[in-house]
N, C-alpha and C positions, 0 to 999 in steps of 0.2 A: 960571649954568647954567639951562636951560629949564626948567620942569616937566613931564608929561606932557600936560597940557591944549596949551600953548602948541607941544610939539612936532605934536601930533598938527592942531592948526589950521594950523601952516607944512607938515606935510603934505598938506592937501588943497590948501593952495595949491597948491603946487610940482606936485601933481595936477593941479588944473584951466590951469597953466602949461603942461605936458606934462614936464615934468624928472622922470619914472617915478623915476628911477634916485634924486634925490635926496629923494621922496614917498619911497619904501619904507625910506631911512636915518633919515628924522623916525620913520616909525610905526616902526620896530624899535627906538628910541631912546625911544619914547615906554614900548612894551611892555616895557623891560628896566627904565623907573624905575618904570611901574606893570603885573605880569604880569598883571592883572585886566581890564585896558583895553579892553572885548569891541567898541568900534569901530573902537579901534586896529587889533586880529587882523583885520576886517574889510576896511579902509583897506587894509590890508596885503595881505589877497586880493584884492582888485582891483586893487592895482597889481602884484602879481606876475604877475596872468594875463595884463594888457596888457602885459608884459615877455615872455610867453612863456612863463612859469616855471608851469604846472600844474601841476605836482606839488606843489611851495612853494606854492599858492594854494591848494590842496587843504586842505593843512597849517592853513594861515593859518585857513581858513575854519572847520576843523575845531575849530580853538582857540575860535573864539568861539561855537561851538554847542559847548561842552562849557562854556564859562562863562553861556552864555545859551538851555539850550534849546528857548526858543520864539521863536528868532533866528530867522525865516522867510524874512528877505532873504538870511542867510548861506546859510541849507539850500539855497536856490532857488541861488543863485549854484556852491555843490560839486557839484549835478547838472548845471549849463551846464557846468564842469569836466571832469567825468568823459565826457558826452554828445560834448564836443571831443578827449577822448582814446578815444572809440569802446568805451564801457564801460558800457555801454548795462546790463549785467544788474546796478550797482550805481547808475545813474543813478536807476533806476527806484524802488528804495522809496526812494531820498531826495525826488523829485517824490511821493511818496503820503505824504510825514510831513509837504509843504510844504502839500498840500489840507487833509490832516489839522486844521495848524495853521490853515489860511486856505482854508476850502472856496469864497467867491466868486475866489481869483485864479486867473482863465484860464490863466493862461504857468505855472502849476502843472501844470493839467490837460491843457495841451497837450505840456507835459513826458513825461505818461504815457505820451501817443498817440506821439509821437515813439519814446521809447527802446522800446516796443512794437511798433512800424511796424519799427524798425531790428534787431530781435530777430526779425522774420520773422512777428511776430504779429499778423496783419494785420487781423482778425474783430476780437479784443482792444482794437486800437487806432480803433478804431472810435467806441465809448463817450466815451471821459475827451474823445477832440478834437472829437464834438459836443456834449461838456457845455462845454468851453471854448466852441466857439460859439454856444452858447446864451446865455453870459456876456458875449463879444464879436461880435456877429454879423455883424460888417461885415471879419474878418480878412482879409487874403487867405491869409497864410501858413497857418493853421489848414486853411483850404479846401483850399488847395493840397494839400495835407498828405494830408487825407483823402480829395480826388482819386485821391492817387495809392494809397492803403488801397486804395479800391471800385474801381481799376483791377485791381491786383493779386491779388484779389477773382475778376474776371471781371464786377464789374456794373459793364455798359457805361453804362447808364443814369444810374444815379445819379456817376458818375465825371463821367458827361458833367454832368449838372446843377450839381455844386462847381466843375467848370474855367469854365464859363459864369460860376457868380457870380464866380468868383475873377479873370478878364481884363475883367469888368463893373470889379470894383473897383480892378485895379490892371493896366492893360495890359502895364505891363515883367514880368509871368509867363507869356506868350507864349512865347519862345524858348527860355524853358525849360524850357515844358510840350511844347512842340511836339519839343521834343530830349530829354527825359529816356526814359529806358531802361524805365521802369516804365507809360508807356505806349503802349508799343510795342504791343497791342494794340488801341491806338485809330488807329496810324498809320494805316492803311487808310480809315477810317469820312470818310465825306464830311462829318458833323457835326461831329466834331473838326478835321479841314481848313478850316473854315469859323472854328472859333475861334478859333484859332492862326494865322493867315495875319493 
């Protein structure tokens, strides 16, 4: 019989194999010989969520921030979670416990700006995603992001200045800039037609 070390190593094999299905029977195999396992729980929320299983990944993750809690990879991973299940009003203090514990990670702080953007809080959101780009300043995602805040806003200006850097840094966010719904106030503006085309 395996011990929990050995199972939870033939787990991330079988992980980085792609066989999800047989990664999540090593780590629940590993957690049942040792319930303390806090990378097992961990191993285990990442393969549930690539299986689709959010709620079980939830769980998973949840377990190993209750045996480890200054787990910052797990906390960060239950609000990508929750954020995928559109639960944005609990996404949000788990990305403020992730800065807490880890105030330089950006994809913390972009965390905030998101589940706050998607909360409707758009002044709010503001903040945390240009501290993240202050951290990362070459994002596009970040940019984007806050684009679309100071669109939603009504400031044409600086809306316009994030989309500029942001199709500077990564031109495949064109089509999406130029079709998303939140800037449909710049549809009109010859500057936006200019950067998006």
């Amino acid at each position: 019989m395996k011990n929990a070390e050995e199972l939870y190593q033939n787990g991330n094999l079988l992980f980085q194999q792609g066989d999800y299905d047989g990664a999540l029977k090593a780590f629940e195999q590993a957690v049942k010989i040792e319930p303390e396992y806090v990378e097992a729980y961990f191993c285990q929320g990442v393969t549930l969520y690539s299986l689709g299983r959010f709620e079980e990944a939830l769980h998973a993750y949840g377990r190993a921030t209750e045996l480890k809690p200054d787990y910052t990879d797990a906390w960060y991973n239950r609000a990508i979670v929750l954020c995928d299940l559109q639960k944005f009003d609990e996404s949000l203090p788990i990305y403020q416990k992730v800065v807490q514990l880890r105030p330089d990670f950006a994809n913390g702080w972009a965390g905030i700006g998101y589940s706050l953007y998607w909360l409707g809080k758009f002044t709010d959101a503001l903040q945390p995603l240009s501290k993240a780009l202050a951290l990362e300043p070459d994002n596009p995602e970040y940019l984007y992001v806050r684009a679309c805040a100071y669109a939603r806003l009504g400031d044409r200006a600086k809306a316009l200045q994030d989309i500029a850097k942001t199709v500077k840094l990564n031109a495949s966010y064109k089509p999406r800039i130029k079709n998303y719904d939140d800037f449909r106030s710049l549809w009109g503006d010859e500057e936006f037609k200019k950067l998006v085309k």
